[in-house]
C-alpha positions as CSV (number, residue, x, y, z in Angstrom):
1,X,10.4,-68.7,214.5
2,X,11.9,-65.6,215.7
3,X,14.7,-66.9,217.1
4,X,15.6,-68.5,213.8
5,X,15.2,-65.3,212.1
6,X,18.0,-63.9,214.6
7,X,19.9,-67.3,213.6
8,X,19.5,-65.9,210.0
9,X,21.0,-62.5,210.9
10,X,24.0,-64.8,212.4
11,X,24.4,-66.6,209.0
12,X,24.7,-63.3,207.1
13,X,26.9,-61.8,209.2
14,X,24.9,-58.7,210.5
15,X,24.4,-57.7,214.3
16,X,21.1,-59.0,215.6
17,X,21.4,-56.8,218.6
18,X,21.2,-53.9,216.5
19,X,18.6,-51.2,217.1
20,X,16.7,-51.4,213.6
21,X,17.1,-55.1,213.9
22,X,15.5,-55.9,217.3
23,X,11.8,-55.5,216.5
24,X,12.5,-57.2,212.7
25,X,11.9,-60.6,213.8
26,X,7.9,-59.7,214.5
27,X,7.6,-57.8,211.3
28,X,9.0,-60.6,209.1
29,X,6.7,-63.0,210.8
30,X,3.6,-60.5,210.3
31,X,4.9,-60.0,207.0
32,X,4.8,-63.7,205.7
33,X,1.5,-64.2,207.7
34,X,-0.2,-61.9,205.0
35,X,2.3,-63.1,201.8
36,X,1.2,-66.5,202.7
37,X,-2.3,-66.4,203.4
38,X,-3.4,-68.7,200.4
39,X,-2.7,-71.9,202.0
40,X,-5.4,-71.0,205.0
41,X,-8.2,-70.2,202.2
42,X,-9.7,-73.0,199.7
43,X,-9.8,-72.2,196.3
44,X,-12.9,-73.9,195.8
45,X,-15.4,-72.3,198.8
46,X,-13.9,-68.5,197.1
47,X,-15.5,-69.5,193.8
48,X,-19.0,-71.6,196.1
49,X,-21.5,-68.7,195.0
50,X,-22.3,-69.3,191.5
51,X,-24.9,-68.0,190.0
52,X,-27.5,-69.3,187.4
53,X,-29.3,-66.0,186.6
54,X,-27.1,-63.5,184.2
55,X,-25.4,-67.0,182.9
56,X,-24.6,-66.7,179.4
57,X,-22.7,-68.2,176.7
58,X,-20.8,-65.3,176.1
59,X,-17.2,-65.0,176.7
60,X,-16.2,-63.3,180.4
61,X,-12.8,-61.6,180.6
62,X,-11.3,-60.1,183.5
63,X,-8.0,-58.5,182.7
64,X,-4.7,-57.2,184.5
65,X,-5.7,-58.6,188.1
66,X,-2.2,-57.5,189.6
67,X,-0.6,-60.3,191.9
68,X,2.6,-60.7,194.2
69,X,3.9,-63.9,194.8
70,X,7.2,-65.4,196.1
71,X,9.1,-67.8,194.0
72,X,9.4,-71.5,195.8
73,X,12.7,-72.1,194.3
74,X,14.5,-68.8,195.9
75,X,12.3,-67.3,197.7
76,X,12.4,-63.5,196.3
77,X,9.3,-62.4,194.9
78,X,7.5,-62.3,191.2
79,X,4.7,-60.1,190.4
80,X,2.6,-59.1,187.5
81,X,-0.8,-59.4,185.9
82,X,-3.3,-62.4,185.2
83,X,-5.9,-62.5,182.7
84,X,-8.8,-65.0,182.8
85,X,-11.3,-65.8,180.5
86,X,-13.9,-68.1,180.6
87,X,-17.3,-69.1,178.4
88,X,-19.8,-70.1,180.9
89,X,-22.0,-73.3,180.6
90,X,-25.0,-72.5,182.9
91,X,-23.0,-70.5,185.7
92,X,-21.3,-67.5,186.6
93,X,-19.8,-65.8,189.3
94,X,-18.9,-62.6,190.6
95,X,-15.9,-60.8,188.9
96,X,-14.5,-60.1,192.3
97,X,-14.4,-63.6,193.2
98,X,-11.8,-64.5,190.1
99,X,-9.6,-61.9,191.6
100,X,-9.8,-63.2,194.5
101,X,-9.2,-66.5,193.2
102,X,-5.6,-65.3,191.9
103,X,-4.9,-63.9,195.6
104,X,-5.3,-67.7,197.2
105,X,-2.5,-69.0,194.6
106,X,-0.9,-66.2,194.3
107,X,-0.1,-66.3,198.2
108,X,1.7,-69.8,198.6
109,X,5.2,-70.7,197.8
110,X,4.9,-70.9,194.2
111,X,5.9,-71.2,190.4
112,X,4.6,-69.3,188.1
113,X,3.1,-71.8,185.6
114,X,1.9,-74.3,188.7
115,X,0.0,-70.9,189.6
116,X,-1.3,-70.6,185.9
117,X,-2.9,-74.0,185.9
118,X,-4.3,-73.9,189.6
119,X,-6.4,-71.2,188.5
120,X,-7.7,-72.5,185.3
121,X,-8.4,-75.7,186.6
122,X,-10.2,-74.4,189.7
123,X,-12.6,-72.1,187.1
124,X,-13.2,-75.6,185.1
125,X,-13.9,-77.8,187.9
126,X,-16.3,-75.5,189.9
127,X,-17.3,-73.7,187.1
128,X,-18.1,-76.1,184.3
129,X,-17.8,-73.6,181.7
130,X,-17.3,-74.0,178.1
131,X,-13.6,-73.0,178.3
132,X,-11.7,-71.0,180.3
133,X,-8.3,-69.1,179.3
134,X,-5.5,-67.9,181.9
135,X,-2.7,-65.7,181.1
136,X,0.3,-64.7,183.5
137,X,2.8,-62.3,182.8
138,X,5.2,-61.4,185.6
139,X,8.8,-60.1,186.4
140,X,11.1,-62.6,188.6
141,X,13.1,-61.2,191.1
142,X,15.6,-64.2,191.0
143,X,16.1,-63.5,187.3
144,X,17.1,-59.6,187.9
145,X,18.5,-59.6,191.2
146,X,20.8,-62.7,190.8
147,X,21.9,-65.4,188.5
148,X,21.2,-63.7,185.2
149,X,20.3,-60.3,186.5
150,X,17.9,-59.7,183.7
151,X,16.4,-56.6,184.3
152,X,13.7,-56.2,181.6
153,X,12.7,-60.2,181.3
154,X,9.2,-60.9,181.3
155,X,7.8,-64.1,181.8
156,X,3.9,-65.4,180.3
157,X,2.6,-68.4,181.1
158,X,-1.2,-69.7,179.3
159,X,-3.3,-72.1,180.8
160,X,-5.9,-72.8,177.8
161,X,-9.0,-75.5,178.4
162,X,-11.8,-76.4,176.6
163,X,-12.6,-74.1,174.1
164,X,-10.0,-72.5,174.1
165,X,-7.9,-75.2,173.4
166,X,-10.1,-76.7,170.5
167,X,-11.1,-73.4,168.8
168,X,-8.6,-71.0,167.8
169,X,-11.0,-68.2,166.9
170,X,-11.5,-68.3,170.9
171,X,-8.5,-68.4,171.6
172,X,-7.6,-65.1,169.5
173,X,-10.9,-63.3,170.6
174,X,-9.5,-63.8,174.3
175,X,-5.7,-62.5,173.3
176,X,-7.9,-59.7,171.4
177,X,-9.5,-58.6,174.4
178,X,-5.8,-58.9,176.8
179,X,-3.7,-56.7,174.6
Protein backbone atom coordinates (compact mmCIF):
# COMPACT_ATOMS: atom_id res chain seq x y z
CA UNK A 1 0.00 0.00 0.00
CA UNK A 2 2.73 2.38 0.52
CA UNK A 3 4.32 2.01 -2.41
CA UNK A 4 1.13 2.88 -4.24
CA UNK A 5 0.78 5.90 -2.27
CA UNK A 6 4.34 6.91 -3.67
CA UNK A 7 2.81 5.83 -7.14
CA UNK A 8 0.08 8.48 -6.34
CA UNK A 9 2.71 11.24 -5.60
CA UNK A 10 4.06 10.19 -9.30
CA UNK A 11 0.57 10.67 -10.80
CA UNK A 12 0.28 14.21 -9.33
CA UNK A 13 3.45 15.26 -10.17
CA UNK A 14 5.11 16.03 -6.77
CA UNK A 15 8.61 14.56 -5.62
CA UNK A 16 8.18 11.46 -3.54
CA UNK A 17 11.71 11.72 -2.36
CA UNK A 18 11.01 14.71 -0.69
CA UNK A 19 11.76 15.32 3.01
CA UNK A 20 8.07 16.02 4.29
CA UNK A 21 6.94 13.39 1.84
CA UNK A 22 9.13 10.35 2.95
CA UNK A 23 7.36 9.32 6.17
CA UNK A 24 3.65 10.26 4.51
CA UNK A 25 3.02 6.97 3.19
CA UNK A 26 2.72 5.44 7.06
CA UNK A 27 0.62 8.36 8.13
CA UNK A 28 -1.87 8.07 5.29
CA UNK A 29 -2.17 4.38 6.04
CA UNK A 30 -2.63 5.11 9.95
CA UNK A 31 -4.80 7.70 8.98
CA UNK A 32 -7.40 5.63 6.92
CA UNK A 33 -6.96 2.69 9.49
CA UNK A 34 -8.85 5.03 12.00
CA UNK A 35 -11.30 6.93 9.10
CA UNK A 36 -12.25 3.41 8.13
CA UNK A 37 -12.70 1.56 11.26
CA UNK A 38 -16.58 0.87 10.70
CA UNK A 39 -16.21 -1.92 8.41
CA UNK A 40 -14.16 -4.06 11.34
CA UNK A 41 -17.15 -3.33 13.97
CA UNK A 42 -20.93 -4.79 13.50
CA UNK A 43 -23.57 -2.46 13.86
CA UNK A 44 -25.62 -4.92 15.48
CA UNK A 45 -23.20 -6.35 18.61
CA UNK A 46 -22.76 -2.08 19.35
CA UNK A 47 -26.41 -1.81 19.93
CA UNK A 48 -26.43 -6.13 21.86
CA UNK A 49 -27.00 -4.58 25.39
CA UNK A 50 -30.56 -3.56 25.55
CA UNK A 51 -32.16 -3.06 28.36
CA UNK A 52 -35.76 -3.92 29.66
CA UNK A 53 -35.64 -1.87 32.97
CA UNK A 54 -36.05 2.16 32.30
CA UNK A 55 -38.07 1.05 28.95
CA UNK A 56 -40.64 3.42 28.26
CA UNK A 57 -42.98 4.57 25.67
CA UNK A 58 -41.78 7.82 25.67
CA UNK A 59 -39.95 9.38 22.85
CA UNK A 60 -35.81 9.19 23.22
CA UNK A 61 -33.84 11.90 21.34
CA UNK A 62 -30.30 12.15 21.03
CA UNK A 63 -29.24 15.22 19.16
CA UNK A 64 -26.17 16.80 17.19
CA UNK A 65 -23.96 13.51 17.44
CA UNK A 66 -21.14 15.11 15.28
CA UNK A 67 -19.70 12.61 12.51
CA UNK A 68 -16.77 12.65 9.76
CA UNK A 69 -17.16 10.61 6.96
CA UNK A 70 -15.58 10.34 3.42
CA UNK A 71 -17.75 10.46 0.36
CA UNK A 72 -17.53 6.98 -1.71
CA UNK A 73 -18.08 8.80 -4.97
CA UNK A 74 -14.75 11.18 -4.49
CA UNK A 75 -13.33 10.37 -1.73
CA UNK A 76 -13.00 13.93 0.17
CA UNK A 77 -14.81 14.10 3.32
CA UNK A 78 -18.49 15.20 4.61
CA UNK A 79 -19.18 15.96 8.15
CA UNK A 80 -21.97 17.20 10.24
CA UNK A 81 -24.54 16.21 12.80
CA UNK A 82 -27.14 13.30 13.19
CA UNK A 83 -30.19 13.28 15.15
CA UNK A 84 -31.96 10.08 16.20
CA UNK A 85 -35.15 9.54 17.75
CA UNK A 86 -36.74 6.64 18.65
CA UNK A 87 -40.10 5.42 20.75
CA UNK A 88 -39.16 2.26 22.45
CA UNK A 89 -41.44 -0.87 22.52
CA UNK A 90 -40.05 -2.83 25.58
CA UNK A 91 -36.24 -1.84 25.19
CA UNK A 92 -33.72 0.68 25.46
CA UNK A 93 -30.25 1.21 25.25
CA UNK A 94 -27.51 3.34 26.38
CA UNK A 95 -27.36 6.84 24.80
CA UNK A 96 -23.68 6.33 24.21
CA UNK A 97 -24.25 3.28 22.26
CA UNK A 98 -26.49 5.38 19.44
CA UNK A 99 -23.48 7.57 19.09
CA UNK A 100 -21.53 5.00 18.66
CA UNK A 101 -23.81 3.54 16.29
CA UNK A 102 -23.24 6.66 13.94
CA UNK A 103 -19.29 6.14 14.34
CA UNK A 104 -19.58 2.44 12.67
CA UNK A 105 -21.45 4.03 9.42
CA UNK A 106 -20.02 6.96 9.62
CA UNK A 107 -16.48 5.29 9.09
CA UNK A 108 -16.95 3.33 5.71
CA UNK A 109 -16.86 4.71 2.28
CA UNK A 110 -20.13 6.16 2.24
CA UNK A 111 -23.24 8.38 1.06
CA UNK A 112 -24.83 10.26 3.00
CA UNK A 113 -28.45 9.11 2.71
CA UNK A 114 -27.20 5.17 2.55
CA UNK A 115 -25.67 6.30 6.05
CA UNK A 116 -29.16 7.78 7.06
CA UNK A 117 -31.03 4.61 6.55
CA UNK A 118 -28.24 2.19 7.97
CA UNK A 119 -28.82 3.72 11.09
CA UNK A 120 -32.49 3.78 11.34
CA UNK A 121 -32.81 0.45 10.22
CA UNK A 122 -30.23 -0.99 12.60
CA UNK A 123 -32.30 1.02 15.71
CA UNK A 124 -35.60 -0.84 14.16
CA UNK A 125 -34.30 -4.24 13.64
CA UNK A 126 -32.44 -4.62 17.10
CA UNK A 127 -34.45 -2.28 18.73
CA UNK A 128 -38.08 -3.03 17.91
CA UNK A 129 -39.26 0.24 18.84
CA UNK A 130 -42.30 1.97 18.10
CA UNK A 131 -40.57 4.36 15.53
CA UNK A 132 -37.45 5.65 15.21
CA UNK A 133 -36.50 9.08 13.39
CA UNK A 134 -32.90 9.93 11.80
CA UNK A 135 -31.84 13.20 10.69
CA UNK A 136 -28.39 14.06 8.86
CA UNK A 137 -27.25 17.36 8.04
CA UNK A 138 -23.67 17.63 6.73
CA UNK A 139 -21.36 19.87 4.54
CA UNK A 140 -19.72 17.88 1.34
CA UNK A 141 -16.32 18.60 0.57
CA UNK A 142 -16.87 17.56 -3.13
CA UNK A 143 -19.53 20.17 -3.41
CA UNK A 144 -17.14 23.21 -2.02
CA UNK A 145 -13.87 22.18 -3.02
CA UNK A 146 -14.77 21.13 -6.68
CA UNK A 147 -17.43 20.87 -9.18
CA UNK A 148 -19.84 23.40 -7.86
CA UNK A 149 -17.64 24.83 -5.16
CA UNK A 150 -20.58 25.64 -2.96
CA UNK A 151 -19.32 26.85 -0.02
CA UNK A 152 -22.36 27.33 2.25
CA UNK A 153 -24.51 24.06 0.89
CA UNK A 154 -25.94 22.03 3.38
CA UNK A 155 -27.18 18.74 2.84
CA UNK A 156 -30.26 16.80 5.25
CA UNK A 157 -31.19 13.59 4.77
CA UNK A 158 -34.48 11.88 7.17
CA UNK A 159 -34.71 8.40 7.61
CA UNK A 160 -38.46 8.26 9.23
CA UNK A 161 -40.07 4.47 10.35
CA UNK A 162 -42.87 3.47 12.11
CA UNK A 163 -44.35 6.10 13.94
CA UNK A 164 -42.82 8.40 12.65
CA UNK A 165 -43.84 7.70 9.35
CA UNK A 166 -47.63 7.09 10.15
CA UNK A 167 -48.13 9.92 12.71
CA UNK A 168 -47.25 13.37 11.88
CA UNK A 169 -47.62 14.81 15.39
CA UNK A 170 -44.41 12.46 15.95
CA UNK A 171 -42.92 13.40 13.44
CA UNK A 172 -43.13 17.28 14.45
CA UNK A 173 -42.47 16.54 18.20
CA UNK A 174 -39.08 14.97 16.96
CA UNK A 175 -38.23 18.13 14.55
CA UNK A 176 -39.48 20.16 17.76
CA UNK A 177 -36.97 18.69 19.87
CA UNK A 178 -33.81 18.94 16.76
CA UNK A 179 -34.16 22.64 16.17
Amino acid sequence: MEENIRKFFDFIGEDRQREGLLDTPKRVIQSWEYLFSGYKSNPKEILGRVFIDGACDEMVVLKAIEFYSICEHHLLPFFGKISIGYIPDSRVVGISKLARLVEVFSRRLQIQEKMTSQIADTLMEVLQPKGVMVVAEAKHMCMVMRGVEKQNSLMITSAVRGLFKSDPRTREEFMGHIR
